[in-house]
C-alpha positions in Angstrom: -5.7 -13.4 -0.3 -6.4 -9.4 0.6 -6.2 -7.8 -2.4 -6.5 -4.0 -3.3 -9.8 -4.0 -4.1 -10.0 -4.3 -0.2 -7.6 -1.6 0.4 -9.8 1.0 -1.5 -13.3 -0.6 0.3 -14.0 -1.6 -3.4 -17.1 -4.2 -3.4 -17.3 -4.9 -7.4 -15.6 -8.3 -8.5 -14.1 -7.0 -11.2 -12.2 -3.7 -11.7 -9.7 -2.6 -14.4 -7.4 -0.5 -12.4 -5.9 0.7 -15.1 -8.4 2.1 -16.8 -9.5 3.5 -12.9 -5.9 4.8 -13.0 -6.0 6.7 -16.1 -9.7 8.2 -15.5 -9.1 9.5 -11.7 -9.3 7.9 -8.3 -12.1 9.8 -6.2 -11.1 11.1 -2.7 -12.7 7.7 -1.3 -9.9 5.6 -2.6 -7.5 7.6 -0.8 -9.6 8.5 2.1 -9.3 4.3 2.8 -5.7 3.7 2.3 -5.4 6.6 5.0 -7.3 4.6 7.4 -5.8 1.4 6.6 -2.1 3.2 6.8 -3.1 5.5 9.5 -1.5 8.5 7.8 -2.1 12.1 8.1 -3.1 14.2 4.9 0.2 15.5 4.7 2.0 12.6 4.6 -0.8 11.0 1.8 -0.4 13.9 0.0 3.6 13.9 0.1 3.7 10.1 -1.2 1.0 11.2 -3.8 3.0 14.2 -5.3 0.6 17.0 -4.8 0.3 19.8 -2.4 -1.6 19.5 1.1 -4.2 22.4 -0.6 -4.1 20.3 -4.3 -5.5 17.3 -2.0 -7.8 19.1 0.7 -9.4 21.0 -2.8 -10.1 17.6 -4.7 -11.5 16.8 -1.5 -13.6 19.8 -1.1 -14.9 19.7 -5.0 -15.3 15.8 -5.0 -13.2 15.7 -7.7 -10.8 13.4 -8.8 -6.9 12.8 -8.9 -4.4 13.0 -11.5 -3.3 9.9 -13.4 0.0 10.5 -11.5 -1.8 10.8 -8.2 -4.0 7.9 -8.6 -0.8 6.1 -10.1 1.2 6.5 -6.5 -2.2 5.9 -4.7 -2.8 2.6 -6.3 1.6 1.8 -5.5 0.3 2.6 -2.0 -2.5 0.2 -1.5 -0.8 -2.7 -3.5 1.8 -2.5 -1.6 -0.1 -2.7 1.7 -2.4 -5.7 0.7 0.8 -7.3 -0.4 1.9 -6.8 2.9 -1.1 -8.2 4.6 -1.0 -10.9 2.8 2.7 -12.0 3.9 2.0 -10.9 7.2 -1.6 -12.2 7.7 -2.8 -8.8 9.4 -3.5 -5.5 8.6 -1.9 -4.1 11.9 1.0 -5.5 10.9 1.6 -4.9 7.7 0.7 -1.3 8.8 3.1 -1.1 11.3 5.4 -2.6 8.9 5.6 -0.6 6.4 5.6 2.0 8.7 8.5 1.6 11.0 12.5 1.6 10.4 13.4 -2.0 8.6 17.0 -3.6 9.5 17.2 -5.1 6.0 16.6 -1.2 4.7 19.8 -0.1 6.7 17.2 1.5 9.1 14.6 2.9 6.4 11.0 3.1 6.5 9.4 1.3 3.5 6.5 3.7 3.3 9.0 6.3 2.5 11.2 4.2 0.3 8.6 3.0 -1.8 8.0 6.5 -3.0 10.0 5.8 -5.9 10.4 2.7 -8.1 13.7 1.9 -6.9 12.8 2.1 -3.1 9.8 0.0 -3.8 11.6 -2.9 -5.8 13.7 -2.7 -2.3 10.7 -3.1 -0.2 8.9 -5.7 -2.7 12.4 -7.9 -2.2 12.3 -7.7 1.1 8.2 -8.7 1.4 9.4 -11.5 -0.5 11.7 -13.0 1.4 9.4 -12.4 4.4 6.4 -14.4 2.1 9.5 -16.9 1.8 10.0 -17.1 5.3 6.9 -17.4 6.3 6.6 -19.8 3.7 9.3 -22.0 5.0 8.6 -22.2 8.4 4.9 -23.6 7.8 6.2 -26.3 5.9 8.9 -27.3 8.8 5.7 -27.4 11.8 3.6 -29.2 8.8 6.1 -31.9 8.6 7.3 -32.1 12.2 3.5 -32.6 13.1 3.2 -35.6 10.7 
């Protein structure tokens, strides 16, 4: 199972995000859920709720983000290692979450996870896919036997 520990290139077994949450994230943190999501600052900064200078300062003075920053940060990479997991690929779920969704009326998931509402949308829909995907092992299991 990818998990978000993986997301943020964390390598301790044990993490209380919470706590994580309510202290800061450092730049690292979001520095890897850019690579993993291949997103510009801009755009990590937009989902994050600070300004482009707010996030290229915390990165200049190593400090760290806001609870509410590190809050929509950590929405970010659960979402994606949700999203591997259904999908079994981190390309995919990338490109995923990424790209217009038929099920969204044409929406981007990224962008419509940016609130809670948007993001029980796109959790709904990563469930039925887990469903799916789900459903159709179990169908070649049994025609194999």
């Amino acid at each position: 199972m990818y998990d978000v520990r993986n997301v943020f290139g964390i390598k301790r077994a044990k993490i209380d995000f919470h706590e994580e949450i309510l202290n800061g994230f450092p730049f690292s943190w979001a520095r890897s859920v850019q690579r993993h999501l291949d997103m510009s600052d801009k755009d990590l900064a937009n989902f994050m709720c600070i300004s482009i200078s707010t996030f290229r300062r915390i990165k200049r003075e190593k400090r760290k983000f806001s609870r509410k920053a590190s809050d929509r940060l950590y929405r970010l990479a659960a979402l994606f290692a949700w999203a591997v997991d259904v999908l079994h690929s981190k390309e995919d779920a990338r490109k995923w979450l990424t790209s217009p969704h038929p099920l969204l009326n044409g929406r981007i998931p990224i962008e419509l996870a940016e609130t809670d509402p948007g993001k029980i949308l796109v959790e709904n829909i990563l469930q039925q896919d887990k469903a799916w995907h789900s459903f159709v092992k179990i169908r070649c299991f049994k025609r194999k036997i």
